[in-house]
C-alpha positions in Angstrom: 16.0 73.0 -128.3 15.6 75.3 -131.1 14.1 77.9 -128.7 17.3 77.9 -126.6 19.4 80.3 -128.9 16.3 82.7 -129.0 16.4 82.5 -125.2 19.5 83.1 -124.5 19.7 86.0 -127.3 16.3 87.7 -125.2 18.0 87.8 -122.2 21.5 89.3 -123.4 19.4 91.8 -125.1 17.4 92.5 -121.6 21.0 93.0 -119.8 22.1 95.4 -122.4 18.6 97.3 -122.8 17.0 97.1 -118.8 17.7 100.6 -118.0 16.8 102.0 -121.3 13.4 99.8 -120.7 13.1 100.9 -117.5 13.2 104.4 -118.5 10.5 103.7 -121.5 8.5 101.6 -119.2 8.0 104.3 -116.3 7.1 106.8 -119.1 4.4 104.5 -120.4 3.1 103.2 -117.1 4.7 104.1 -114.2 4.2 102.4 -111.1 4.1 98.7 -111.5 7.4 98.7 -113.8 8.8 101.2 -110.5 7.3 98.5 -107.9 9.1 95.8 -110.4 12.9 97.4 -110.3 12.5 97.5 -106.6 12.4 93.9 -106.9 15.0 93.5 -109.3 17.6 95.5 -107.4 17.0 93.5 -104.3 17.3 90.7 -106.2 20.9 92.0 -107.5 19.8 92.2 -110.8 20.1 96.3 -111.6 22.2 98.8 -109.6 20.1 101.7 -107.7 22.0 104.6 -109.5 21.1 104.1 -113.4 17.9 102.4 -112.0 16.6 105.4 -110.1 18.0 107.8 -113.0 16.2 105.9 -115.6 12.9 105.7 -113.4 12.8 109.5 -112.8 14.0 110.6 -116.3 11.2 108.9 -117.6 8.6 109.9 -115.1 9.0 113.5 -115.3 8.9 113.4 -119.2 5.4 111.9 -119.3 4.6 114.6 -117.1 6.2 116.8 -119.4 4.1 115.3 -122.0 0.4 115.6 -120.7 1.2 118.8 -120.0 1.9 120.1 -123.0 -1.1 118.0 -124.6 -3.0 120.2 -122.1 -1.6 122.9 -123.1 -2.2 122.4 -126.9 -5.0 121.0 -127.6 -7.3 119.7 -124.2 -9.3 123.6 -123.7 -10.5 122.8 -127.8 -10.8 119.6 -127.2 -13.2 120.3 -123.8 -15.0 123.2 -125.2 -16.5 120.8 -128.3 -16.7 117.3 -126.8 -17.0 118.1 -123.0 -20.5 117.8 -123.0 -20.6 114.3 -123.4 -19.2 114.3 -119.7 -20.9 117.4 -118.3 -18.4 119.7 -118.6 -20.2 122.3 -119.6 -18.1 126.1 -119.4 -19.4 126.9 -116.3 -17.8 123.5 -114.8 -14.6 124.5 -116.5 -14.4 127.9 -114.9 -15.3 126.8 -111.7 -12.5 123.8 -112.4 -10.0 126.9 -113.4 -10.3 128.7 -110.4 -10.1 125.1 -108.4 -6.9 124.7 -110.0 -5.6 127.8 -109.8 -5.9 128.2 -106.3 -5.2 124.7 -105.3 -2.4 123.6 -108.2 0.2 123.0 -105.7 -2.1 120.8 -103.5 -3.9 118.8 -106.9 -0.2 118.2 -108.4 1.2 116.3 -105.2 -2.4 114.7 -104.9 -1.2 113.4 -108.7 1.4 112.0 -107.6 0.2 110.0 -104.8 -2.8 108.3 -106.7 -0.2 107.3 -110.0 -1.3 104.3 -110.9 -5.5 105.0 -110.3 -6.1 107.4 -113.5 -6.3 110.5 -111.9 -2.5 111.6 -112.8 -3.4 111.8 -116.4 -6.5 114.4 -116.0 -4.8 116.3 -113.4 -1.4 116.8 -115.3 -3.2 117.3 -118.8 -5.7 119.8 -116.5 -2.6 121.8 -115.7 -1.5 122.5 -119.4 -5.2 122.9 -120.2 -5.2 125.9 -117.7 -2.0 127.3 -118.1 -0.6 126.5 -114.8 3.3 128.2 -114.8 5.8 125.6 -116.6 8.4 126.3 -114.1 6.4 125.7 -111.4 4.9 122.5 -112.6 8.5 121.0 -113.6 9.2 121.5 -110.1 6.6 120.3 -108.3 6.9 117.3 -110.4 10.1 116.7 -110.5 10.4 116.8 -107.0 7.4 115.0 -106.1 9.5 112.3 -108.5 12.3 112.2 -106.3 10.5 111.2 -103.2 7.5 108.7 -105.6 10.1 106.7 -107.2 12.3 106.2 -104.1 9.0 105.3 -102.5 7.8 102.5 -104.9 11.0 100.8 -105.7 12.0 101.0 -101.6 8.4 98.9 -101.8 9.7 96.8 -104.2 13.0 96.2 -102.9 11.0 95.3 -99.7 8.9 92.6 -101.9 11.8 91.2 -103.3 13.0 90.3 -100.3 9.8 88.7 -99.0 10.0 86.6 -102.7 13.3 85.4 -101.5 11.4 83.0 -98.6 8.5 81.8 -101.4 9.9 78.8 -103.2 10.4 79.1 -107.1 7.4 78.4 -108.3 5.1 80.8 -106.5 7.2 83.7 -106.6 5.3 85.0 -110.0 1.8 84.6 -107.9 3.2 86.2 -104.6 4.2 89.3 -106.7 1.8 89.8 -108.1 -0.7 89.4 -105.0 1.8 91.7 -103.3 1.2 94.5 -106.2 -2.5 93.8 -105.6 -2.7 94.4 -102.4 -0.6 97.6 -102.7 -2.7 99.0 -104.7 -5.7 98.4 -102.7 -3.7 99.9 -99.9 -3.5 103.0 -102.1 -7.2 103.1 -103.4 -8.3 103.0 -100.0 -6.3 106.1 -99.4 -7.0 108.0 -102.5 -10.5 107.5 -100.8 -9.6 109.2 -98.0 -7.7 111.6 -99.4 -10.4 112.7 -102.0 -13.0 113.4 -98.9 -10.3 116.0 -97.8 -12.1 119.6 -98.4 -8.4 121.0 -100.6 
């Protein structure tokens, strides 16, 4: 019984702190804690407004983030440690020009494999070669619009499928149901990364 009060003093804290979390957990992971306020807002738990906000605020800073660790320090970083993964200078000029010429293409590509590890290189690839600021704000930003309406409308779809499991499984459903969308979006980035861009 003495857990109780710490209980009950966890979850006031969660009502008063879930969009601020929401925010910090989409800029430190992304699209599980996305997937997850899907769920929550079917379950009438978080309104879609603040939810959303929170989501994209914090997605498009980590963006801004890897960017700019591109941008200041991944070219030094490359150029003395990125023969320990073959990139030698020649593989980083032939990435440049890759990048330069297909930016627009790689950034949405980013977007739709979040969650797989590619988003991280790609966005700290555009810093690293200079790709314009402005542009890449808004190719992110708006690829943010339409990702995080994407994965919490999945959510939200989920959380209505955990309303027919009974109590005790809904924890194992979920997380099945994350597993299996993320399968579903392996086997695309497959597909996708065959595509001559």
């Amino acid at each position: 019984m003495a857990g109780l009060p710490f209980i009950s003093g966890l979850v006031a804290f969660l009502e008063v702190t879930k969009y601020p979390l929401f925010f910090l957990g989409a800029y430190v992971e992304g699209t599980v804690v996305m997937m997850t306020g899907g769920v929550l807002l079917r379950l009438g738990e978080v309104q879609f407004l603040p939810l959303y906000t929170a989501l994209i605020l914090g997605d498009v800073l980590s963006d801004i983030m890897w960017y700019w660790i591109g941008y200041l320090g991944a070219r030094r970083f490359i150029l003395r440690w990125g023969y320990i993964v073959n990139a030698t200078p020649d593989v980083v000029e032939k990435l440049e020009h890759r990048f330069q010429k297909y930016h627009l293409r790689i950034l949405i590509f980013s977007k739709l494999t979040m969650g797989f590890g590619l988003a991280v290189p790609i966005l700290t690839t555009a810093g690293m070669l200079r790709v314009s600021f402005l542009r890449y704000c808004t190719i992110n930003i708006i690829g943010s619009f339409v990702w995080v309406a994407f994965v919490i409308f999945i959510g939200y779809t989920f959380g209505n499928v955990l309303q027919l499991i009974p109590e005790q499984y809904q924890i194992g459903s979920f997380i099945v149901l994350i597993v299996a969308f993320f399968l579903a979006l392996r086997y695309l980035n497959g597909k996708l990364a065959k595509v001559d861009w």
